[in-house]
NUDOFI-138968 format. One line per 2 residues: number of its first residue (from 1); for each residue x, y, z of N, C-alpha, C. Coordinates in steps of 0.001 Angstrom, whole numbers, plus 500000, padded with zeros to 6 digits. Example, Ala and Ser with C-alpha at 12.3 -4.5 7.8 and 13.67 -1.06 7.14 Angstrom:
<rs>
1) 513190/494310/507800/512300/495500/507800/513200/496700/507800; 512850/497750/507080/513670/498940/507140/512900/500030/507870
</rs>
This chain:
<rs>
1) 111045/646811/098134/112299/647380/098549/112230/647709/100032; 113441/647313/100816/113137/647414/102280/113665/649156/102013
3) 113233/649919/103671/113207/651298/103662/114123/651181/104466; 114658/652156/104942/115730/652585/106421/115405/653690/106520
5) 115422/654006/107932/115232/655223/108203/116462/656121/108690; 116973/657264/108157/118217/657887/108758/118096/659078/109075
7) 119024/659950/110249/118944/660963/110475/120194/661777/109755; 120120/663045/109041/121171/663619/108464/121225/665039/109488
9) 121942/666043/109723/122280/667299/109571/122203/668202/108182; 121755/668768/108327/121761/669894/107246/121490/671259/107895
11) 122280/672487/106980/121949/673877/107571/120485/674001/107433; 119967/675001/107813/118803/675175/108550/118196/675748/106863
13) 119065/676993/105917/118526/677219/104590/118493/676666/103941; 119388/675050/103821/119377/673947/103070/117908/673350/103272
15) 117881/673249/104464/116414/672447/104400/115133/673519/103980; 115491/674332/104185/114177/675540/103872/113694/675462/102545
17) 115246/675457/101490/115118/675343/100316/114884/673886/099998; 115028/672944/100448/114550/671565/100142/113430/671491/100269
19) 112485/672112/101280/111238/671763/101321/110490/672806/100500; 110680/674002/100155/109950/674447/098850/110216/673807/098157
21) 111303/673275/097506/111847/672545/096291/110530/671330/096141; 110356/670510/097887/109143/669418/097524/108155/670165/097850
23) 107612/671097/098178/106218/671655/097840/105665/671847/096446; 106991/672796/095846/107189/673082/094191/106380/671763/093786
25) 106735/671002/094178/106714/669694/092890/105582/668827/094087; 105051/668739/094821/104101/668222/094867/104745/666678/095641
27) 105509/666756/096419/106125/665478/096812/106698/665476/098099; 107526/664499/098507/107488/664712/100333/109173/665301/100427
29) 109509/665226/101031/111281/665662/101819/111909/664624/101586; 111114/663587/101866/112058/662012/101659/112055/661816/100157
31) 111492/661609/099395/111684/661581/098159/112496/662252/097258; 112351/663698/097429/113112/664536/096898/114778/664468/097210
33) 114985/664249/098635/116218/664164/098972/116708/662564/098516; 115887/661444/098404/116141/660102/097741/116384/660072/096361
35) 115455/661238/095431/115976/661088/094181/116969/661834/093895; 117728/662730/094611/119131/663741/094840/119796/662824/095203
37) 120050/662064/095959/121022/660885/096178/121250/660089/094926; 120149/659486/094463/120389/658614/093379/120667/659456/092583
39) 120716/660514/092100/121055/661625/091223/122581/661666/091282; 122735/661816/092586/124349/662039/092656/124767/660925/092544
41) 124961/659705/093643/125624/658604/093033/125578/658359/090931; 124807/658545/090968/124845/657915/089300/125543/659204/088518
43) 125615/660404/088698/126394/661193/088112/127801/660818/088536; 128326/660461/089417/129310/660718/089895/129922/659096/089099
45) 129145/657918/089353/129777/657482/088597/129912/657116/086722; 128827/657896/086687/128838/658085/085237/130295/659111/084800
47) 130311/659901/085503/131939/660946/085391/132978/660189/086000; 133603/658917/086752/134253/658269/086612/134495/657525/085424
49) 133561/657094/084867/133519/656035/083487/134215/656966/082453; 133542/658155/082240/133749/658667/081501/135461/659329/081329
51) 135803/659830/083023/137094/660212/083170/138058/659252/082564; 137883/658123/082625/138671/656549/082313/138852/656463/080907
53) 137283/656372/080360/137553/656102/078705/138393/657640/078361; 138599/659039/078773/139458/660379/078361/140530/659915/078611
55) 141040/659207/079692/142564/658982/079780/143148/658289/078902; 142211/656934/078783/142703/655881/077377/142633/656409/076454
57) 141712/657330/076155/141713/657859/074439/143070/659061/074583; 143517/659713/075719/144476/660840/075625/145734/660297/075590
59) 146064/658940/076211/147275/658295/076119/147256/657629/075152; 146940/656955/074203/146729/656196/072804/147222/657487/071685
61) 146858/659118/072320/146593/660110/071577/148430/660422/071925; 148815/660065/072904/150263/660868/073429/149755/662202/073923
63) 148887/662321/074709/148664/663289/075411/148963/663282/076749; 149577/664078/077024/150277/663930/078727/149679/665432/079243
65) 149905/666183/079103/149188/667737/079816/148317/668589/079165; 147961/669643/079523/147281/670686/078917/147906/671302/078066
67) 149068/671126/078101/150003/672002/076762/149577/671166/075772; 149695/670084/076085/149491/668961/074813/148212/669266/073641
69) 146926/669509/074547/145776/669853/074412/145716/670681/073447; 146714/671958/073732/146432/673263/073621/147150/673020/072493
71) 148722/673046/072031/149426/672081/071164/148299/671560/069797; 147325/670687/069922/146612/670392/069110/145595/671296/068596
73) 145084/671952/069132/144026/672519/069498/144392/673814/067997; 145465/674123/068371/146301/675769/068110/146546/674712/066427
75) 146835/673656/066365/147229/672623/065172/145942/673126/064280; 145076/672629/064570/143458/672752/064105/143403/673952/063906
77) 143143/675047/064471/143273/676416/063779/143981/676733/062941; 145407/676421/062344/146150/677174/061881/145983/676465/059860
</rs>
């Protein structure tokens, strides 16, 4: 895998706490902040996917708002 090298900004306690965070664990600054990246990209689009298949299942459902929700919800209790 080719590397790149980049420069970021961060507040000064962000990094303080990043680098205990890789002391904690025995690993470098670059790593830790590389597997937080890949952390985030893949959450973020794992919660797109997921947002997508809620809309199709809420419109198939005739769900349009939070009343709707709530509407069902209040159904099930009663």
């Amino acid at each position: 895998m080719k590397v790149k090298t980049v420069n970021i900004s961060l507040p000064e306690q962000l990094l303080v706490e990043i680098d205990q965070k890789a002391r904690e664990e025995y690993r470098s600054r670059s790593e830790l902040l590389k597997e937080a990246a890949v952390f985030y990209i893949r959450t973020k689009s794992n919660w797109s996917v997921l947002q997508s298949d809620i809309a199709t299942k809420a419109k198939k459902l005739g769900i349009k708002s939070e009343d709707d929700v709530e509407k069902m919800v209040d159904s099930e209790r009663t």
